[in-house]
C-alpha positions as CSV (number, residue, x, y, z in Angstrom):
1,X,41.1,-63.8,-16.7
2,X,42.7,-66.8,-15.1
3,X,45.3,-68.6,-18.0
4,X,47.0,-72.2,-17.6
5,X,48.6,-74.7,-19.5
6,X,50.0,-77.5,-19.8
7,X,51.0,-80.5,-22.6
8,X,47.7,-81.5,-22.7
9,X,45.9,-78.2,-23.3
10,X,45.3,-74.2,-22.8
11,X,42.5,-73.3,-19.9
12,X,41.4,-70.1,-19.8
13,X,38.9,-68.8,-17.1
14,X,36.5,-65.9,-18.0
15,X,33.8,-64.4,-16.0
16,X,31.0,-66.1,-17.8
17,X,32.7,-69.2,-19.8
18,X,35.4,-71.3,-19.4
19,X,37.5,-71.6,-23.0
20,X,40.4,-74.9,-23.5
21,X,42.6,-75.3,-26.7
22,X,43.1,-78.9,-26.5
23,X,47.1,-79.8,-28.2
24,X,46.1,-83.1,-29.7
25,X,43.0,-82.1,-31.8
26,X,41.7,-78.5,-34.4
27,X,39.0,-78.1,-32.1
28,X,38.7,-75.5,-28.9
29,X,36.2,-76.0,-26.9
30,X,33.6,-73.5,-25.0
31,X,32.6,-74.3,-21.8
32,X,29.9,-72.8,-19.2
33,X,31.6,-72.2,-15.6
34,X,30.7,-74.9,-14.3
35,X,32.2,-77.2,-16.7
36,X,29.6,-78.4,-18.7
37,X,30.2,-78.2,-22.6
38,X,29.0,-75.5,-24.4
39,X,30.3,-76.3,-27.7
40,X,33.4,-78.2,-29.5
41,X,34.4,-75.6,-32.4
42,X,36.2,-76.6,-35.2
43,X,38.8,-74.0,-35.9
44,X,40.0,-75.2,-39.4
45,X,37.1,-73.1,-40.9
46,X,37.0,-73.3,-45.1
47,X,37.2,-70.0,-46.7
48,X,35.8,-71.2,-50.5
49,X,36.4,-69.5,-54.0
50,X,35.8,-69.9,-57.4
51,X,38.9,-71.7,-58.1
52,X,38.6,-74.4,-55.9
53,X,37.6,-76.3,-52.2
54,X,39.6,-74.9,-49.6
55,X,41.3,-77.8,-47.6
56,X,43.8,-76.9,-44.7
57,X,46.4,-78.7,-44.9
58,X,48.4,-77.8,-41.6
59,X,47.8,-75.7,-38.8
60,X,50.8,-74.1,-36.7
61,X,50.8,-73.7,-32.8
62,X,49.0,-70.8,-31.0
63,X,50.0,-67.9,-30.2
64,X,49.0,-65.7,-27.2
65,X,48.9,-62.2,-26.2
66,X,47.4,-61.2,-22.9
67,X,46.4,-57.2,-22.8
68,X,44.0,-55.1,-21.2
69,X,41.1,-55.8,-23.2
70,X,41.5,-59.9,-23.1
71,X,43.4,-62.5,-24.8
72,X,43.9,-63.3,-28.2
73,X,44.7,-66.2,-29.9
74,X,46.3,-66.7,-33.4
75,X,46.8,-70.4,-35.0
76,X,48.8,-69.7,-38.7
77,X,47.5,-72.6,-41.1
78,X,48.2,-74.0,-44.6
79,X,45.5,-73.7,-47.2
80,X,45.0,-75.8,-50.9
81,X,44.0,-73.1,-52.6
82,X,45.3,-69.7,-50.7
83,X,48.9,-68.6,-49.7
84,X,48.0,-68.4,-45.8
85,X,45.3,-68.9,-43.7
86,X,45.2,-67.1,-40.0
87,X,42.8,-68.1,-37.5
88,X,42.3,-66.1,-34.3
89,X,40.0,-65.9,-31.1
90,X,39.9,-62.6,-29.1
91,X,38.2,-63.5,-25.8
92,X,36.6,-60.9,-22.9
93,X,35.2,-61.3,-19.2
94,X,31.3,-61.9,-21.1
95,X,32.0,-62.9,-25.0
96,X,34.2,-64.5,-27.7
97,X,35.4,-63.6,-31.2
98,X,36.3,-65.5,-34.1
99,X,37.9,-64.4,-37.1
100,X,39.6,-66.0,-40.2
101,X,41.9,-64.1,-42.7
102,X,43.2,-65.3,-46.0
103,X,46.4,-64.1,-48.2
104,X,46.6,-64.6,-52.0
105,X,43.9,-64.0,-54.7
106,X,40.8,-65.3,-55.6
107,X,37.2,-64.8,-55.4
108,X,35.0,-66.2,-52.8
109,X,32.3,-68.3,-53.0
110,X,31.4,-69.4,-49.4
111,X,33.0,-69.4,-46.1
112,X,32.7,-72.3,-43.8
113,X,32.9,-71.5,-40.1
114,X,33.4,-73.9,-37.8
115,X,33.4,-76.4,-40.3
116,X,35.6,-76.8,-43.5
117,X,38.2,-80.3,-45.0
118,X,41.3,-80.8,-43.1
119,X,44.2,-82.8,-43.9
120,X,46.4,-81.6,-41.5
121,X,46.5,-84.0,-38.9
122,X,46.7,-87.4,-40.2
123,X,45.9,-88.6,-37.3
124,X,42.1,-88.2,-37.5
125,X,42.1,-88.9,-41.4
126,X,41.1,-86.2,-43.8
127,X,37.6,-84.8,-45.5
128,X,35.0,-82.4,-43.8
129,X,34.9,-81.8,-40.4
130,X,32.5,-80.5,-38.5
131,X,31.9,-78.1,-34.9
132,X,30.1,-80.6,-32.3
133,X,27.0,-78.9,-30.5
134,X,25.0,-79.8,-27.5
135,X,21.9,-76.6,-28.1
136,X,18.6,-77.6,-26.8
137,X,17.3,-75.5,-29.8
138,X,18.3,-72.8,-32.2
139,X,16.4,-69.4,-32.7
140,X,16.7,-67.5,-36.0
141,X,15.2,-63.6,-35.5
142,X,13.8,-63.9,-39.6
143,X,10.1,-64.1,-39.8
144,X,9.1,-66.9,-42.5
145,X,5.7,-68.3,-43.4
146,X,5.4,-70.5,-41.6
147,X,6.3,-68.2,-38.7
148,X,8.3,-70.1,-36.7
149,X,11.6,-68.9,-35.0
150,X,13.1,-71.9,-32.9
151,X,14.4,-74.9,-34.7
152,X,16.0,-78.2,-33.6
153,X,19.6,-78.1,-33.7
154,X,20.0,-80.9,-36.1
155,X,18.6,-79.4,-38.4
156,X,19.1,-76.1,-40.3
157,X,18.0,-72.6,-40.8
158,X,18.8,-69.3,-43.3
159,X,18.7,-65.6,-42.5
160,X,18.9,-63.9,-45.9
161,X,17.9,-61.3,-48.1
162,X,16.2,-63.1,-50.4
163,X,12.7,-64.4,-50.8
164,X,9.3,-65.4,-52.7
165,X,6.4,-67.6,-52.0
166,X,8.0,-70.8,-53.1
167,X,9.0,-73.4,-50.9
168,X,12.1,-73.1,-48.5
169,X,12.1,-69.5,-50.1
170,X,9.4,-67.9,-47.7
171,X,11.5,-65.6,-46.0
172,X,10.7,-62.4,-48.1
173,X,9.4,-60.0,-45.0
174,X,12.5,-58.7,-43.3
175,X,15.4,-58.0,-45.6
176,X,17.2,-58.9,-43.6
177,X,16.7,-59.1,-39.9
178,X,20.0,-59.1,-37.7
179,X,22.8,-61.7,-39.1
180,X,22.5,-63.9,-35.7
181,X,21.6,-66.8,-34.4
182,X,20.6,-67.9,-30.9
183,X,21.1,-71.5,-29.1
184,X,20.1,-72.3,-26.0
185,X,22.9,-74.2,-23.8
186,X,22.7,-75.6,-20.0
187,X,23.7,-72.1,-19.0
188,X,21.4,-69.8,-20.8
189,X,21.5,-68.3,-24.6
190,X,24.5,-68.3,-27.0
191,X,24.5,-65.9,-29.7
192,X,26.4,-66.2,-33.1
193,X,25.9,-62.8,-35.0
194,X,28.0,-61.8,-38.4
195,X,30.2,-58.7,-37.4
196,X,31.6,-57.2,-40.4
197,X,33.3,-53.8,-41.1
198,X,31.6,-51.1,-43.2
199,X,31.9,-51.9,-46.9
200,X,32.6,-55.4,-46.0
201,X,29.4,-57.2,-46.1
202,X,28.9,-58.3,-49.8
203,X,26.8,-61.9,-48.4
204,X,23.4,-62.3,-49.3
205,X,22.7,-65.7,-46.7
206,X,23.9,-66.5,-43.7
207,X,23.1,-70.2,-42.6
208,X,23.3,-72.6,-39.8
209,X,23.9,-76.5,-40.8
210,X,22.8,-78.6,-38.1
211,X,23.6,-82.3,-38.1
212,X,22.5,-84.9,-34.9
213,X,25.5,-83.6,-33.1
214,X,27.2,-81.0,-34.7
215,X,27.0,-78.2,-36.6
216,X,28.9,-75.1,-39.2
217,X,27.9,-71.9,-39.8
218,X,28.2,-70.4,-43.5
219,X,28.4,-67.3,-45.4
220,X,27.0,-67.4,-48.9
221,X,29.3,-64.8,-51.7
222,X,28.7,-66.6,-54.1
223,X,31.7,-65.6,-55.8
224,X,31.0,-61.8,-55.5
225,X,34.4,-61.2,-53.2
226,X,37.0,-60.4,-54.8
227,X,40.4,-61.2,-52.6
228,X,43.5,-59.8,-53.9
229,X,46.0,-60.0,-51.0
230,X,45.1,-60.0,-47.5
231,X,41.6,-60.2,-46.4
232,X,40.3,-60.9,-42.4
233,X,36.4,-62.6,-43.2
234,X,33.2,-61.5,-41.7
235,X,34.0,-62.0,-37.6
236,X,31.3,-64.8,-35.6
237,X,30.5,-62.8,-32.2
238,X,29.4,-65.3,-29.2
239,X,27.5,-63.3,-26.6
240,X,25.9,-64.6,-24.1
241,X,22.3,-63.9,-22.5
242,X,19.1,-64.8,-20.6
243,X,17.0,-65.4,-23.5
244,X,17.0,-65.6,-27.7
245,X,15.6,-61.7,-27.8
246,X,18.7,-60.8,-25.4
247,X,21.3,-62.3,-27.5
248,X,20.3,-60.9,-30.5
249,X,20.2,-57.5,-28.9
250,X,23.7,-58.2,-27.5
251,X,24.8,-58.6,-30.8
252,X,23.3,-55.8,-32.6
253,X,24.7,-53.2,-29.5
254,X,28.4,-55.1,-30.3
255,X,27.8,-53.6,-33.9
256,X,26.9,-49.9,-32.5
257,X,29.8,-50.4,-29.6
258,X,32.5,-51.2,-32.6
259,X,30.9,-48.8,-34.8
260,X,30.4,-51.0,-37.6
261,X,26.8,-50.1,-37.8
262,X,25.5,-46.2,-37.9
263,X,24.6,-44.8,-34.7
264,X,20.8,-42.6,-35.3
265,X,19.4,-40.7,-33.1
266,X,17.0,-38.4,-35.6
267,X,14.5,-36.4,-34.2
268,X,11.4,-37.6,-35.8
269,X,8.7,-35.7,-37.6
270,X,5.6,-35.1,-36.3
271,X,3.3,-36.5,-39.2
272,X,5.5,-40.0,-39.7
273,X,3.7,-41.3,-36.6
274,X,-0.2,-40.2,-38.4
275,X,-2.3,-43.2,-39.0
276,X,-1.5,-44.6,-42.3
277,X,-4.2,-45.5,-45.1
278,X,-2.6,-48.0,-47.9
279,X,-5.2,-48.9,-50.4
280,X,-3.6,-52.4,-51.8
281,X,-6.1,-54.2,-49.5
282,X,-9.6,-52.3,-51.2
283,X,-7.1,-53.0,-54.6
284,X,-7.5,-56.3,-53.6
285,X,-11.2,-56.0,-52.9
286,X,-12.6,-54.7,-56.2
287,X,-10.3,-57.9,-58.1
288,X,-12.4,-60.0,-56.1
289,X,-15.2,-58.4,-56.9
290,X,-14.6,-57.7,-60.3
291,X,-12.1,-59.7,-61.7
292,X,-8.7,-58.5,-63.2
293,X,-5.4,-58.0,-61.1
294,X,-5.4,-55.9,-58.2
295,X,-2.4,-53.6,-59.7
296,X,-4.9,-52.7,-62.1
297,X,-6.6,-50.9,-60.0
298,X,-4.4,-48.7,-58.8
299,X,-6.6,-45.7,-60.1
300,X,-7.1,-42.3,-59.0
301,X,-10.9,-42.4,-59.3
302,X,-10.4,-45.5,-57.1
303,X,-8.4,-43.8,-54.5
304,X,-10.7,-40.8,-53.9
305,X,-13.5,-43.5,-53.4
306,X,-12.0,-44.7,-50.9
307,X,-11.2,-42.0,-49.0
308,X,-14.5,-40.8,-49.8
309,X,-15.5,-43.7,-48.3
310,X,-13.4,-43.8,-44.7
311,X,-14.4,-39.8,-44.5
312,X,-17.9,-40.7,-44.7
313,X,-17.3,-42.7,-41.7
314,X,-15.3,-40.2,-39.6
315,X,-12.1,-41.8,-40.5
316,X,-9.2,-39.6,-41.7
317,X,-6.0,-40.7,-42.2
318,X,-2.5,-38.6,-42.0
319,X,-0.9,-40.5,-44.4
320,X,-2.2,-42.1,-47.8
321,X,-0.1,-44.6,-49.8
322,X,-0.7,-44.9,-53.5
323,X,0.3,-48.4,-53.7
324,X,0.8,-51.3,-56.9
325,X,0.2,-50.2,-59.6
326,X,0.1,-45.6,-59.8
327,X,3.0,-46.4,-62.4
328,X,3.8,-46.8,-66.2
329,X,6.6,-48.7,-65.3
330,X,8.4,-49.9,-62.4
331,X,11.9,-49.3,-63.6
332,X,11.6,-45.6,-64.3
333,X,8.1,-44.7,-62.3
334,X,6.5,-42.3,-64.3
335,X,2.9,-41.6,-63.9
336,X,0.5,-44.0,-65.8
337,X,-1.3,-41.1,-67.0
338,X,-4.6,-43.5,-68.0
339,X,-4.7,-44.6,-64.3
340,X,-3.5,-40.9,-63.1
341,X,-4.5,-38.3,-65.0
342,X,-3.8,-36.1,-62.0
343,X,-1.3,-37.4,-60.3
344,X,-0.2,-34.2,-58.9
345,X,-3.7,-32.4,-58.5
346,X,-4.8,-35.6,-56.4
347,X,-1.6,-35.1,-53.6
348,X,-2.6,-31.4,-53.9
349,X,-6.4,-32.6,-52.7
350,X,-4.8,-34.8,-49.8
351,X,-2.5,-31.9,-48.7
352,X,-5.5,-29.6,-48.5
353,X,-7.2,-31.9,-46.3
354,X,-4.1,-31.9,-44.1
355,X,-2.5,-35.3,-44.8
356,X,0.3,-36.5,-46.3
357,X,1.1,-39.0,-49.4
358,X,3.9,-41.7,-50.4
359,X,4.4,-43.6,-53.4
360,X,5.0,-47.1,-53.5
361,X,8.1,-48.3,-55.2
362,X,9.2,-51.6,-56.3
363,X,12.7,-52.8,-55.8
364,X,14.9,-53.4,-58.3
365,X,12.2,-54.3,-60.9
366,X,13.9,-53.8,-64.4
367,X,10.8,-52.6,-66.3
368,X,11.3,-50.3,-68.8
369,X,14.6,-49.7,-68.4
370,X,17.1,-50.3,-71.0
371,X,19.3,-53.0,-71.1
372,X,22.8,-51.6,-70.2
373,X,21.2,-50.3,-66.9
374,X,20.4,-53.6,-65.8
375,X,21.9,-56.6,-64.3
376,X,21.8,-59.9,-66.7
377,X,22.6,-63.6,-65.9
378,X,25.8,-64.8,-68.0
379,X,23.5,-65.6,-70.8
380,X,22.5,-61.8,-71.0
381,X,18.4,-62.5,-69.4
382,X,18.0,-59.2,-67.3
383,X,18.0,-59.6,-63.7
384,X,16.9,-56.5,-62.1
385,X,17.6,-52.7,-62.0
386,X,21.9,-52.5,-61.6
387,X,21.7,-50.0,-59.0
388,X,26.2,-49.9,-59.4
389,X,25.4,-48.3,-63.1
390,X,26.0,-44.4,-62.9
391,X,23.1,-44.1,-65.6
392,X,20.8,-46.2,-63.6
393,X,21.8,-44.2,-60.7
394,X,21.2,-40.4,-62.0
395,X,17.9,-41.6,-63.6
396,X,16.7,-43.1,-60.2
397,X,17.9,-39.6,-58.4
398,X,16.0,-38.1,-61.2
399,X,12.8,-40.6,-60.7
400,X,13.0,-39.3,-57.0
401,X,13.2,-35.6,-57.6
402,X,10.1,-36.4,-60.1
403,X,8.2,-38.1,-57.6
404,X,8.1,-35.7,-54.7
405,X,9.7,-32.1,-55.7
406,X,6.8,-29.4,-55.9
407,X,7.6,-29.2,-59.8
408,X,6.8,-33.0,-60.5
409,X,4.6,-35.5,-57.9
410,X,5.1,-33.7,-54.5
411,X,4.4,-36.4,-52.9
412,X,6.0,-36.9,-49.5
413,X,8.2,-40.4,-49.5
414,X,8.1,-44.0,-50.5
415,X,6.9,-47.3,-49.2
416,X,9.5,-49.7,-50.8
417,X,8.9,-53.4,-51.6
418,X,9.9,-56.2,-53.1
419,X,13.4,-55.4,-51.6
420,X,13.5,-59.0,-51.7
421,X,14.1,-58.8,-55.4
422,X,17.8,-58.3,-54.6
423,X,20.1,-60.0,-57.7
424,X,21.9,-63.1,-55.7
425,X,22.3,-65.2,-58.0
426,X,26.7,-66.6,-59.1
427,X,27.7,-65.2,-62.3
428,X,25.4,-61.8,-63.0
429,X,26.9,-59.3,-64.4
430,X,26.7,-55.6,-63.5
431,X,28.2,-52.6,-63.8
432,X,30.2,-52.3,-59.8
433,X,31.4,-54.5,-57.6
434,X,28.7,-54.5,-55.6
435,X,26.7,-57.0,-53.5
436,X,25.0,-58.7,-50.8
437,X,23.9,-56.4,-48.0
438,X,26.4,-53.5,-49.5
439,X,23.5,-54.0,-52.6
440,X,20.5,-53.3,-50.6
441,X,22.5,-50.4,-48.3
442,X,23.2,-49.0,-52.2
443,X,19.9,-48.6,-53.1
444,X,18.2,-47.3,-49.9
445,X,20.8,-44.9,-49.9
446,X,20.2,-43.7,-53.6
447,X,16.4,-43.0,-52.7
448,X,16.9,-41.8,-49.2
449,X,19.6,-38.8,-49.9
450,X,17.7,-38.1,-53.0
451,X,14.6,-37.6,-51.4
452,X,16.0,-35.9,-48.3
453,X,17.9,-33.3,-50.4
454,X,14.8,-32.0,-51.8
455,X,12.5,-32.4,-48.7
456,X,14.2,-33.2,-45.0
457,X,10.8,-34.7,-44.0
458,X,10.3,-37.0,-46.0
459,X,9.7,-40.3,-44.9
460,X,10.8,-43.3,-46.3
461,X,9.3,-47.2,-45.4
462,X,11.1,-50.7,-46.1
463,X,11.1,-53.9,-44.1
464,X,14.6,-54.0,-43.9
465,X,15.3,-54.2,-40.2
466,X,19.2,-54.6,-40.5
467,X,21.3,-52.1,-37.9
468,X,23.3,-51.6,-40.7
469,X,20.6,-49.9,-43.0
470,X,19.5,-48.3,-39.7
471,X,20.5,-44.6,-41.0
472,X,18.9,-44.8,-44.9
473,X,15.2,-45.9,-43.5
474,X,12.6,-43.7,-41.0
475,X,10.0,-46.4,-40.8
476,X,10.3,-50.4,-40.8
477,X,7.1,-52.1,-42.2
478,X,6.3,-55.3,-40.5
479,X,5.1,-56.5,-43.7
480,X,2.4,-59.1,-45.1
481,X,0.3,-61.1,-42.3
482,X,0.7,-64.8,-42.7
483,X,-3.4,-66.0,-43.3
484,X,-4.2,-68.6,-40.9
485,X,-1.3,-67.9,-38.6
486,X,-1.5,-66.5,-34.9
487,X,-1.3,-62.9,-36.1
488,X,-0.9,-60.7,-33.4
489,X,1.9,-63.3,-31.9
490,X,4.0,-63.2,-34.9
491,X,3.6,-59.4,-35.5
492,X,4.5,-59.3,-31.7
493,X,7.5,-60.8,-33.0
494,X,8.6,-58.6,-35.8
495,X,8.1,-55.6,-33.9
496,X,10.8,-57.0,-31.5
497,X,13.3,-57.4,-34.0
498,X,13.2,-54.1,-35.8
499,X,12.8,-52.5,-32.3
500,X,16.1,-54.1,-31.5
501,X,17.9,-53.5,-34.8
502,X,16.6,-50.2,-35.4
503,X,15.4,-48.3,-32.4
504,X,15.5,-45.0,-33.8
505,X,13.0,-45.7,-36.9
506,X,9.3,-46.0,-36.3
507,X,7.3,-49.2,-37.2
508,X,4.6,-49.6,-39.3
509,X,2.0,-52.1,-38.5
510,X,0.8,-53.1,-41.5
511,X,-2.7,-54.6,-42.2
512,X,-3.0,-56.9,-45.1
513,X,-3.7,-59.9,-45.6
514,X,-6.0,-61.1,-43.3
515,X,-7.5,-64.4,-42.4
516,X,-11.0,-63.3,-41.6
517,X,-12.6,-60.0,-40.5
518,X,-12.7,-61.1,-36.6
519,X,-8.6,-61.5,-36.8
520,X,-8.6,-58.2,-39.0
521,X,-10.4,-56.9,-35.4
522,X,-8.3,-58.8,-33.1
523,X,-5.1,-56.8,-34.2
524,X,-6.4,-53.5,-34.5
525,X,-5.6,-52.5,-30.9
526,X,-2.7,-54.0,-30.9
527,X,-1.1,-52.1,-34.1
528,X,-1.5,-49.1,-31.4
529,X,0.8,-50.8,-29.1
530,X,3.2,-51.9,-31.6
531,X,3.9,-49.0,-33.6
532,X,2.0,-46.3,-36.1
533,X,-1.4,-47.9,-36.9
534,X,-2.0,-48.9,-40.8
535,X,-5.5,-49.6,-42.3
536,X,-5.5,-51.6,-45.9
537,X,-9.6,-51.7,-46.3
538,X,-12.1,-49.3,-46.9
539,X,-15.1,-51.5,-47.2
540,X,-14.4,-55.0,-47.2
541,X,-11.7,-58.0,-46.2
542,X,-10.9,-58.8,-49.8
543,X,-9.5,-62.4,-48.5
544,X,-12.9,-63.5,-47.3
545,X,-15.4,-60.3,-48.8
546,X,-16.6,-60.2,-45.4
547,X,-17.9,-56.2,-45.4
548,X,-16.8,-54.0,-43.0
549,X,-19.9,-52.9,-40.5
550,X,-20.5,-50.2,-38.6
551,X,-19.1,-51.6,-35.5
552,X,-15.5,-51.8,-37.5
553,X,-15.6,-48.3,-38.5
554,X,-16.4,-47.7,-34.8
555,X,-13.6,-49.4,-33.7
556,X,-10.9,-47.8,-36.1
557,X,-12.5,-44.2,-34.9
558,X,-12.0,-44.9,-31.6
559,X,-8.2,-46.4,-31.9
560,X,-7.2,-43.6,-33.9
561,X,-8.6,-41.3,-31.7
562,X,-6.5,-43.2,-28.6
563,X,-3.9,-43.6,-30.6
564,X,-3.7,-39.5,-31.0
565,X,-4.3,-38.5,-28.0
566,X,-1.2,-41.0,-26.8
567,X,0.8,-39.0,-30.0
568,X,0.0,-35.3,-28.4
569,X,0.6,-37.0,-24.5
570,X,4.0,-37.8,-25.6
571,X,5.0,-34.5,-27.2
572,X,3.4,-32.7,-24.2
């Protein structure tokens, strides 16, 4: 690195960017080699809590220290509403760090970065300020509904954890994808990723505010972090790259390389990669054709018609999951024994015939669980499942060893949904201290080590394609198609992202909804390119009733027979 200085400003040379502290301004700016602006960051970043705004009110001189590694850069500021603030940049030869740390106590509502009030400098007034940007457009790796993942830079976007079918809420299918955004600059890709130590990362949103020249990043806590002391924030990694894909993938290897993200390499089980049958899409074909909700028919005598049904047409496949409704209850998932009254005798048939079943489980639904194992708003509605409780917890380890031990269920895992479900909202109550991403890591884990103390193999499915829930998941589900959308370009799409966040769990496909029958046949052969095939249908597209015909049942025979052959190739 090449360093000078003089009264005007700090220049510092790197092998991809150029990086000057101007003396006059609270800004730094990032610059590509050739000079041209990259972006004007606002260092005076607002760190939030529930007892007040957070205005700086000064900011000291920086301070350098060369080493081995790089430079590093530390600015001491004055805060409103905390003892100290501490900004600092670590730069390297190919990317940039940026880090804030508070002293004093409080608990944290949001943190501002790049943006934040100032009224330090009297000079340029007081209020909010904002970082200025010059991106040609902004990438954000979360699939949506509307399934688009550029967006203008004055404008905004959210990666959360959250989601339902309302509007700006459609975000449900990955929770979450990678905490990073992408911008494209004059000299290729800029990535801005959350990098957080393990136990650290209690946000449930991280969002990109995009005016017609400038921008902020932000970190939703809503008032879930509790400071007492000294505290360094969630860090922003830059990285830079030839494309959006890249720089997401720079950022999730940063994670690995720091180790604040599990390293996995698992072997995998032979029988994960088995063609999967889910029957919520024939659910969903007999409410159409019958009326009712398609839980309802989550029945056994249902379920062995459809098999009955695929076998008939010389499709077999290795794994069966019982999906919406098998259950009493969500909350404590016993048997509904009306719907099931042979719960375990029906897995017994399925493992005669060589395959393998999993249970679908619904995240953090509260039903049927008592109150005091639940999280409430501050009026005392319950929320959801309070997966902190140490009764909840021992009666979910106990729901697991019921569900697939050879004395209960035996089934062989769980397809998890509705992870979306997480509690986010300020002011819920709960038992821990728990939240954000540390929440959903929390309850995979509970469910994963339960289930792989009783049976090493079993395999366990959520769309949660998050590097740091790499090692408490086998197999990331794509999740629901988007009717009317291109399908095969969007699950193209997905398949990238978890392939990049999680490279050691398998994928699976999914199949449900579709637009139409001809779609439905359109991504069959590519499921076999993406990941382990996944069939929802036994005789119909429920969306449309279009039947299935012999040619369909053609197809899916000879995919899955491809797709085998490929599985016993590979182990060759």
């Amino acid at each position: 690195m090449q360093v000078s200085q003089d009264k005007h400003q700090l220049h510092i040379q790197t092998a991809s960017y150029r990086f000057i502290c101007p003396a006059d301004r609270p800004f730094v700016y990032v610059q590509a080699l050739d000079g041209q602006q990259l972006a004007e960051l606002f260092i005076a970043s607002s760190v939030h809590s529930t007892s007040g705004l957070d205005d700086t009110t000064g900011l000291d001189a920086w301070d350098m220290i060369q080493g081995e590694n790089g430079i590093t850069l530390t600015r001491q500021a004055h805060s409103s509403i905390w003892r100290s603030k501490m900004y600092r940049f670590r730069l390297s030869e190919t990317c940039l760090h940026y880090e804030v740390e508070v002293e004093g106590d409080g608990r944290v509502t949001a943190v501002d970065y790049f943006g934040g009030y100032y009224s330090g400098q009297p000079r340029w007034g007081s209020g909010y300020f904002w970082s200025a940007q010059r991106f040609q457009q902004g990438f954000n790796p979360e699939p949506t509904m509307a399934e688009t993942y550029h967006f203008a830079p004055g404008g905004g976007s959210v990666i959360d954890l959250t989601g339902v079918p309302l509007p700006n809420k459609g975000s449900w299918f990955y929770t979450p994808p990678p905490f990073c955004f992408a911008f494209e600059t004059t000299a290729g890709w800029l990535s801005m990723g959350v990098e957080a130590q393990p136990g650290h990362n209690h946000y449930c949103e991280y969002a990109y505010h995009g005016q017609h020249d400038a921008f902020k990043l932000g970190l939703d806590y809503a008032g879930y972090l509790q400071i007492s002391g000294t505290d360094r924030l969630p860090t922003i990694g830059m990285y830079f790259a030839d494309d959006p894909y890249g720089a997401i993938e720079a950022h999730v290897e940063a994670l690995r390389a720091s180790g604040q993200v599990p390293t996995v390499q698992q072997p995998k089980v032979g029988w994960w990669r088995e063609p999967i049958f889910c029957g919520w899409g024939a659910q969903c074909g007999i409410a159409r054709d019958n009326g009712g909700r398609a839980p309802d028919y989550a029945r056994q005598e249902q379920y062995e018609g459809f098999l009955h049904t695929l076998e008939a047409q010389g499709i077999s496949p290795g794994t069966v999951v019982i999906d919406d409704k098998w259950q009493a209850a969500y909350g404590d998932n016993v048997a509904d024994s009306e719907k099931w009254p042979d719960l375990p005798g029906f897995i017994a048939q399925q493992h005669h015939a060589g395959r393998k079943v999993l249970l679908w489980l619904k995240a953090w639904d509260p039903e049927g669980l008592p109150a005091d194992e639940c999280v409430t708003n501050n009026v005392g509605e319950i929320i959801a499942a309070d997966m902190t409780n140490p009764a909840y917890e021992r009666r979910l380890r106990q729901a697991v060893e019921r569900m697939i031990s050879s004395q209960g269920y035996d089934a062989d895992g769980f397809k998890i949904d509705f992870t979306a479900r997480i509690p986010a909202s300020p002011g819920l109550r709960s038992a821990g201290d728990v939240w954000g991403l540390e929440l959903m890591r929390r309850y995979l884990e509970i469910v994963y080590a339960s289930a792989k103390r009783i049976k090493p193999d079993a395999l366990v499915i959520a769309h949660t394609p998050h590097p740091y829930l790499a090692d408490v998941v086998d197999m990331i589900r794509l999740n629901d198609i988007n009717i009317g959308k291109d399908v095969n370009m969007a699950m193209q799409h997905r398949a990238r992202i978890a392939a990049i966040a999680c490279p050691d769990s398998l994928i699976d496909t999914d199949n449900w909804p579709m637009t139409d029958r001809a779609t439905w046949r359109r991504y069959l052969p590519l499921q076999l390119e993406l990941g382990v095939p996944a069939l929802y249908f036994a005789t119909q597209i429920d969306t449309t009733g279009e039947m299935l015909e012999d040619e369909d049942y053609t197809l899916l025979r000879d995919l899955w027979s491809q797709y085998r052959m490929r599985m016993v190739t590979s182990h060759e």
